[in-house]
Each structure stands twice: as C-alpha cells, then as structure tokens.
C-alpha positions in Angstrom: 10.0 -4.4 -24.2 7.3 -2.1 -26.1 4.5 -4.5 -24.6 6.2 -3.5 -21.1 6.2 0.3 -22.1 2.5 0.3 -22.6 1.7 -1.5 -19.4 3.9 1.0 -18.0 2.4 3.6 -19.6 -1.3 2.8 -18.9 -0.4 1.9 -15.1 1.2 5.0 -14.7 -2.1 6.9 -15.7 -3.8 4.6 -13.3 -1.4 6.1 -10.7 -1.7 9.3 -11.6 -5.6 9.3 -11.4 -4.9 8.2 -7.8 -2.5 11.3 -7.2 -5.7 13.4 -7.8 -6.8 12.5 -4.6 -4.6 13.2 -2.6 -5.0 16.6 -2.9 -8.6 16.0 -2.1 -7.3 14.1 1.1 -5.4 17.0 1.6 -8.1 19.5 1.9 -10.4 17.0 3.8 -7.9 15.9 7.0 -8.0 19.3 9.1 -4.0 18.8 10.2 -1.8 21.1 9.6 0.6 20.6 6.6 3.9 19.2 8.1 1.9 17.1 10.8 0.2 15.4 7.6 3.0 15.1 6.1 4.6 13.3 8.7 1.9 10.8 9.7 1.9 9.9 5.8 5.2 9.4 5.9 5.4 6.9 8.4 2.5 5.2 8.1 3.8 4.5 4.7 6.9 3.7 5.4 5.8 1.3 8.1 3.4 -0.5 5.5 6.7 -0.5 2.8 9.0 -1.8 5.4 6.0 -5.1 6.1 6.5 -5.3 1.9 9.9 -5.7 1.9 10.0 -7.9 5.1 7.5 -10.4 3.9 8.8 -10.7 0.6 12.3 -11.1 1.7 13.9 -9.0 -0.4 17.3 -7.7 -0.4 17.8 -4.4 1.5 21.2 -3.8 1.9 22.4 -1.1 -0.5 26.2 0.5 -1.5 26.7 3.6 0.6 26.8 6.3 -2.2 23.8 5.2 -2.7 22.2 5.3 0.2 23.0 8.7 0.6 21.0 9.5 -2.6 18.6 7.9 -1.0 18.5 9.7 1.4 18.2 13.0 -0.2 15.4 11.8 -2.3 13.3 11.2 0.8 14.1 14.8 2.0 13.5 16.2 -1.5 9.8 14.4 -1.3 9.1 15.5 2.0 10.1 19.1 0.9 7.5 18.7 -2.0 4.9 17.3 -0.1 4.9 19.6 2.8 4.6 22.6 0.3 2.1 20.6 -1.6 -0.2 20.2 1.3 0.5 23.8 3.1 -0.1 25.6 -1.1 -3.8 23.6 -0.4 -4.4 24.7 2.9 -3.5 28.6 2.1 -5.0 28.4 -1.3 -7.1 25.8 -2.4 -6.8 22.3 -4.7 -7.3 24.5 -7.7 -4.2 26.9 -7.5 -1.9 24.2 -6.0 -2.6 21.2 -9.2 -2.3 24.2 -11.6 1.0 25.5 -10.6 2.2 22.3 -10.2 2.0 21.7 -13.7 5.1 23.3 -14.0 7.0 20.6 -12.5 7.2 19.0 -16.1 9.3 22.6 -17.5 11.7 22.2 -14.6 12.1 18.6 -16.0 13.3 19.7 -19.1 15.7 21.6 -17.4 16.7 19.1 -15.0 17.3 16.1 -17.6 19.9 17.7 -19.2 22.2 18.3 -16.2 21.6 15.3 -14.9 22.0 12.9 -17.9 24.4 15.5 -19.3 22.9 16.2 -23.0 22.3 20.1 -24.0 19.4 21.9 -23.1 17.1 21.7 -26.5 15.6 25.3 -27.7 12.4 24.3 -28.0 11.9 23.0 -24.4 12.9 26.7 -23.2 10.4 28.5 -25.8 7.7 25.8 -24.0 9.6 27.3 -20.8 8.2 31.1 -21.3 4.9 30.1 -22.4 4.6 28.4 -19.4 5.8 30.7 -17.4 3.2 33.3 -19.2 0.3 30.8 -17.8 1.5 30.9 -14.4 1.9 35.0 -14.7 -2.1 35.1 -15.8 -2.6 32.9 -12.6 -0.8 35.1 -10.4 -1.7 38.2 -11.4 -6.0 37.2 -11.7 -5.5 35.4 -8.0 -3.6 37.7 -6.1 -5.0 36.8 -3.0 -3.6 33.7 -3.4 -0.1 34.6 -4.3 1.6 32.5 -1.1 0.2 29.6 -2.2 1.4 30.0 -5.8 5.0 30.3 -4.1 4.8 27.1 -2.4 2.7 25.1 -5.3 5.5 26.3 -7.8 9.2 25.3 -5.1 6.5 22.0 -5.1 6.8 21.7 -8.6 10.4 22.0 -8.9 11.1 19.6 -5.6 8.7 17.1 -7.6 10.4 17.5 -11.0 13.8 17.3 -9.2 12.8 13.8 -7.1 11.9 12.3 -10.5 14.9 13.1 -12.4 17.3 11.2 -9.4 14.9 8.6 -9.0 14.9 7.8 -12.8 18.3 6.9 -12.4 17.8 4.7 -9.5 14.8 3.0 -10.7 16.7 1.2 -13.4 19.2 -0.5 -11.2 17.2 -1.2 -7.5 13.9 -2.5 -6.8 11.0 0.2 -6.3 10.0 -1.5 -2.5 13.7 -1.2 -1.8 14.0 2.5 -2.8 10.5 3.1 -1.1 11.7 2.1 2.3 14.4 4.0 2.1 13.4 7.2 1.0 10.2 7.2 3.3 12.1 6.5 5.9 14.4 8.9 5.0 11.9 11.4 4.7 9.8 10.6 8.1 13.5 10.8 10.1 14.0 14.0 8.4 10.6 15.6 9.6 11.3 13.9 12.8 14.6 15.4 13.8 13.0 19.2 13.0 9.7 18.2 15.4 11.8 17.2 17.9 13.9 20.3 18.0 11.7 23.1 17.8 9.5 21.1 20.7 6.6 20.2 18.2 6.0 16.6 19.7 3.3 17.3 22.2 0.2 15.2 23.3 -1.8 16.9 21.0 0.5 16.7 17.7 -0.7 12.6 18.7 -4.3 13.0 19.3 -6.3 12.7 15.9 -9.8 13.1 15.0 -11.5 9.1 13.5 -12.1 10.9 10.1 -8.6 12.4 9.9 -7.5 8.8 10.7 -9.2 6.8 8.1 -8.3 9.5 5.6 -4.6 9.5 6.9 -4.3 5.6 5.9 -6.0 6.1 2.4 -3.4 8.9 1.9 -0.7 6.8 2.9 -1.9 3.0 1.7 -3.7 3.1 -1.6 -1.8 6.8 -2.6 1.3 6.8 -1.1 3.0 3.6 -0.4 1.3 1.5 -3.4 1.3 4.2 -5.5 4.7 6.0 -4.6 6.3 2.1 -5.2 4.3 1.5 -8.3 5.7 5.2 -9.7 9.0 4.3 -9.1 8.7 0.7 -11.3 7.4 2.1 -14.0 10.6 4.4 -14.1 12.4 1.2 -15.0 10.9 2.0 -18.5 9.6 5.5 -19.3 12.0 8.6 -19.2 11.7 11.1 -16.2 9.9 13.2 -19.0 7.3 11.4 -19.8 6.6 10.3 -16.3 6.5 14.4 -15.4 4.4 15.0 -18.4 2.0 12.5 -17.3 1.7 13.4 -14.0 0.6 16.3 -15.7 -2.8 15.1 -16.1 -3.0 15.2 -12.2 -4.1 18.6 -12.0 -6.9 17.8 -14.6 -8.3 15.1 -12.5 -8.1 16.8 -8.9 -9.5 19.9 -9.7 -12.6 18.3 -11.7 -13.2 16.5 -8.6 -12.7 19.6 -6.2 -15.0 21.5 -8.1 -17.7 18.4 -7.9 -16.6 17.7 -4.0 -15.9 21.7 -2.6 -18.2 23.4 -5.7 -18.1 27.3 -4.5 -14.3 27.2 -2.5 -13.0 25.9 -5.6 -14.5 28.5 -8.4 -12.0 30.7 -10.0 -12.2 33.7 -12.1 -12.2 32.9 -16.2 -8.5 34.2 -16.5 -7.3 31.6 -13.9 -8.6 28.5 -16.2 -7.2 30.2 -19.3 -3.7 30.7 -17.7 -4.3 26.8 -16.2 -5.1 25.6 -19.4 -1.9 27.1 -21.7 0.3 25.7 -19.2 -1.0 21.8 -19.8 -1.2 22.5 -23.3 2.1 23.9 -23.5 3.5 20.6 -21.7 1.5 18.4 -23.4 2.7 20.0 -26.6 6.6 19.8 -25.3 5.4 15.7 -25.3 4.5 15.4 -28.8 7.5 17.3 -30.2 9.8 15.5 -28.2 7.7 12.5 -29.2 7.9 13.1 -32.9 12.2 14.2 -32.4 12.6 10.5 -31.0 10.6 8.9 -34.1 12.8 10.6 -36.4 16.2 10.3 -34.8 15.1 6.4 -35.0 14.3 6.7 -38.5 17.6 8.4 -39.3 
C-alpha cells in the first residue's frame, strides 16, 4: 500500500506537470472559451468511450450514482469554461495564480463532505490566502474579471475533487471518465442548442486549432483527467488539491518563456502569487505532521 502511495504520488506530479499546459493550449487555440470547452469535451469523451469499449469493461452503474455522475461532469465543465474564458480576458498568469485557491476551498469542502469539523488552522491558512489574492486584485485591477472567474474556477475544481474522491475508491477511473465527459459535453450541448449557437461556423476550425484541440483533449484531458481520478483511489482530495497546486508554478514559467511580455506582471502580483502557494503548501506540511502524530498516539 505505501509503495502504491508513492507511485501515486509521483504520477500525480507527472499529471500535474501536464495540466500546465493546458493553459498554454488555452491561450494558443483562438476559440472562444465555451466552444473549447466543448470540442475538448467530446473529443475526449469519444477517445474514453474507445477505452472502455476495447477493454470491455463494465459500464453499467446504480442510479444514485449516476446522477453524481452526472453533476460531476457539469461541475468540470463549469470549471473549465471559467478556466479558459479567466485566460482569454486575463492572461495564463492571473488565471494559475488565483486558482491556487482551489486547495483553501478544499479544506472547507472535506469537512462537509466527509463530515469531520472544520480544523482552526486550515481557516488561519484561509485569510492568508485570501490576503494574497487581495494583493493580486488590488495591483491588477485591469484584470479584475478574470480574477472573478479564475477564483468560481477554483472553487468548481476544489468542489469536483472532493465528490470524485469518494467515487474513485469504489468505480474504475475510465468508467467515471465516460461518464462525467459525457455528462459534461451533453450539458454544454443542450445550452448551444438553445440559445442557437450551433452554426456552420461554430464547426469550421482553423488546422492549428485542430491539432492543439486533440493534444488538449488526448494527452491532457482524457489520459490525464482518467489517470487523476486513479490516483484518488489512494491520496486524500487534499493532497491531490495541494498538488495540483504546483500547476500554477509550471504554467506560468512556461508562459513567461512562450508569451515573454503579455505575461509580465507588476512585483506585487508575484508576491501576492507566491504567499498563496506557500500558504497551501504550508497547510500540507501541518496537516502532514497532525497525521504522523495521531499515528503515533
């Protein structure tokens, strides 16, 4: 079991490395945010649903469950489609650093959802965190929209991991991939079609948009959105939030090497960036260090 934690643990970093391209992606395919959402979606879910067909597996699931299911997919296409439109009215920078945040609404998550008491620590982690994203907000105030919509990302992220952590641990990660991608893609569908957004040009796409659309939806989305969920069959929704925190870290180092000048902020915004992943990365290591000594005791 500790030898499966590690492997867990080091592919989920692998993972996590691969999320920090996807905001990348998300700069570099000109469509707008819930068209790219949507074409990730289903070409994702379309290369889950050949998974789970060739490999035979068992798809059929109670119906309880399949209803959380089927919120789960809505709650990721919520957080990806204010994920992608943060990026395109802000930049990579503002969007990974407010989504940071996604690992303080965890804490506050975990304990209604596994029903233990909310620890005083975790909130004092809360404020500072909250302090970092103030010195964000208030140095890039032309960027203020997209703070709104990388922050209800955040939450929708931290809220998709809690349920899903519940999930992982009794159905197989292809199973709940098809189902919440699909889920998600019928979602986005049915509000399309209603306000009259299926046109011949919501299908016409550019060659580069295409080949980025099916790295986005392969490599980062249906491996890595499957692999995510199987490694939640052995780390806490915590620790999977806190490592996901290391996204931010990744994609804005490569935004700043790929986009250079869009992606320069002012000093403040780096200071405010950095006390938020130090605050969560801090909230780790006492949480860490609690577990150790309950153990012990």
């Amino acid at each position: 079991m500790q030898n499966d934690n590690l492997r867990s643990y080091l592919h989920l970093h692998l993972i996590v490395f691969i999320w920090g391209f996807t905001a990348i992606l998300g700069k570099l395919i000109s469509l707008e945010a819930l068209d790219l959402v949507w074409y990730r979606m289903l070409f994702a879910s379309a290369i889950m649903t050949f998974v789970v067909l060739l490999s035979k597996e068992k798809v059929k699931v109670p119906l309880n469950i399949l209803i959380g299911f089927i919120v789960s997919g809505i709650i990721i296409a919520l957080h990806w489609l204010t994920f992608y439109q943060a990026i395109k009215v802000s930049n990579v920078s503002i969007t990974l650093a407010c989504l940071s945040t996604g690992a303080f609404f965890a804490s506050i998550l975990e304990p209604i959802f596994f029903k233990r008491k909310i620890i005083w620590y975790e909130l004092l982690f809360g404020v500072v965190v909250i302090v970092g994203l103030s010195i964000i907000f208030n140095v890039e105030t032309k960027y203020k929209t997209g703070i709104y919509l990388a922050v209800t990302s955040a939450f929708l992220s931290a809220l998709f991991s809690v349920i899903n952590g519940k999930y992982a641990k009794e159905y197989h990660p292809n199973i709940i991939s098809v189902y919440e991608l699909s889920s998600g893609v019928f979602f986005l569908s049915l509000y399309l079609l209603f306000t009259g957004s299926f046109s011949t040009e919501f299908f016409i796409i550019s060659v580069n948009d295409l080949i980025w659309l099916f790295l986005l939806s392969s490599i980062c989305t249906a491996y890595a959105f499957s692999a995510s969920v199987k490694v939640m069959k052995f780390l806490s929704p915590f620790t999977v939030m806190l490592t996901i925190n290391l996204e931010p870290i990744y994609g804005i180092i490569l935004a700043l090497l790929i986009f250079k000048d869009g992606e320069e902020m002012e000093p403040l915004f780096y200071i405010g960036a950095l006390l938020i992943l130090i605050t969560v990365i801090a909230n780790g290591i006492v949480k860490s260090k609690k577990k150790k000594q309950l153990i012990l005791d």
